[in-house]
PLY file of the C-alpha trace (Angstrom):
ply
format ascii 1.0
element vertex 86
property float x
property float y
property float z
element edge 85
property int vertex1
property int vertex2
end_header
0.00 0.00 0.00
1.01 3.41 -0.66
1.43 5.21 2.57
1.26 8.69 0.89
-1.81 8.25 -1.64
-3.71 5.25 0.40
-3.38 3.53 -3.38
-2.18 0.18 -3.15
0.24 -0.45 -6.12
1.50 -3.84 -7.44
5.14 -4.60 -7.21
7.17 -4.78 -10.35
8.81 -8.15 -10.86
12.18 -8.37 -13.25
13.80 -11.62 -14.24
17.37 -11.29 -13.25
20.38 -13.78 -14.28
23.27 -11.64 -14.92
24.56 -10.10 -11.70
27.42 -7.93 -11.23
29.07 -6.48 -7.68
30.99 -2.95 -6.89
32.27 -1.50 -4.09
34.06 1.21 -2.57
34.82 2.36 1.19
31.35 3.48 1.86
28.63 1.39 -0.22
28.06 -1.76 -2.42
26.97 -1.57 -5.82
24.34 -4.40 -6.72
23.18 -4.60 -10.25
20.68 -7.14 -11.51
19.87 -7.15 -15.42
19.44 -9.84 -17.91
21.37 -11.03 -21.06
19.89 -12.87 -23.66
22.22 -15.00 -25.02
25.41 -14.89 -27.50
27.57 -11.82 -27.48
24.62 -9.53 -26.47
25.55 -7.05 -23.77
23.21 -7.56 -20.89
21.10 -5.04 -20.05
20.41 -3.50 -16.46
17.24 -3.62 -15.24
18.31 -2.13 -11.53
21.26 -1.01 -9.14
20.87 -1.10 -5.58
23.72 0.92 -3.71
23.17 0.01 -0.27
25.82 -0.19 3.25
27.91 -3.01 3.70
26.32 -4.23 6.99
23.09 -4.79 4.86
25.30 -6.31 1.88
25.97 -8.87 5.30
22.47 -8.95 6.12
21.74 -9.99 2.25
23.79 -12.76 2.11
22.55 -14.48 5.35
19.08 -13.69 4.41
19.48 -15.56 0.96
22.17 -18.69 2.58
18.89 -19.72 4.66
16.69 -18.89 1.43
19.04 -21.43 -0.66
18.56 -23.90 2.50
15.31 -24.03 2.45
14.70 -24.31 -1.17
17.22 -27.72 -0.90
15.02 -28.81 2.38
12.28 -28.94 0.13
13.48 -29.33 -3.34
16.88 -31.09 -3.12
20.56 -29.03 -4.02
20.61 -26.55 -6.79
23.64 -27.41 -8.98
26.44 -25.64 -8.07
27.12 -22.89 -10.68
30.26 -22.76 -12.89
32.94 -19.99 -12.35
32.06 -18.93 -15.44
28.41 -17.60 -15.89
26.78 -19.21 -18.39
26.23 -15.38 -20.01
29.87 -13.95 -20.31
0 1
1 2
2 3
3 4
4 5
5 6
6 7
7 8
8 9
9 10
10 11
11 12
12 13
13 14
14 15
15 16
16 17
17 18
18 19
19 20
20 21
21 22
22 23
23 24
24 25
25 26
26 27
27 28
28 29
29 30
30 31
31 32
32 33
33 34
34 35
35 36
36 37
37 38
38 39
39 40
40 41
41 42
42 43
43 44
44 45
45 46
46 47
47 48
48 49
49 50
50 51
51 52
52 53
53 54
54 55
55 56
56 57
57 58
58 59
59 60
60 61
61 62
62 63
63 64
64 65
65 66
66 67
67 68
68 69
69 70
70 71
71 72
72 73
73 74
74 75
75 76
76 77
77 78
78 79
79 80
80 81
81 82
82 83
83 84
84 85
């Protein structure tokens, strides 16, 4: 819900599978866009520039995400070191 207007909006989804990670002293530097395949530069749907103590907070939130998806759904195959997009 909109706490200004009363409105209540729906959230826009994006599909995300090219990731990329920044930082300097002060922030972190998130971006999540998509790439389509080939030699096609991906494109950036979003940056998040956030603190690193919530960077920390991210990752812990998604490790017990990841565990509970393989609780219920068995592992997720370990990703190469190469992303299937570069």
């Amino acid at each position: 819900m909109n706490k200004v207007s009363g409105e209540s909006k729906p959230l826009e989804a994006r599909y995300a599978n090219y990731f990329l990670v920044g930082h300097n002293a002060f922030e972190f530097l998130l971006d999540f866009g998509q790439c389509a395949g080939g030699s096609e530069e991906p494109q950036i749907n979003v940056r998040i520039v956030t603190y690193p103590v919530y960077v920390k907070f991210l990752l812990s939130t998604l490790m017990e995400a990841v565990a509970a998806y393989e609780q219920a759904y068995g592992p997720i195959p370990d990703a190469d070191a190469t992303p299937p997009h570069s």
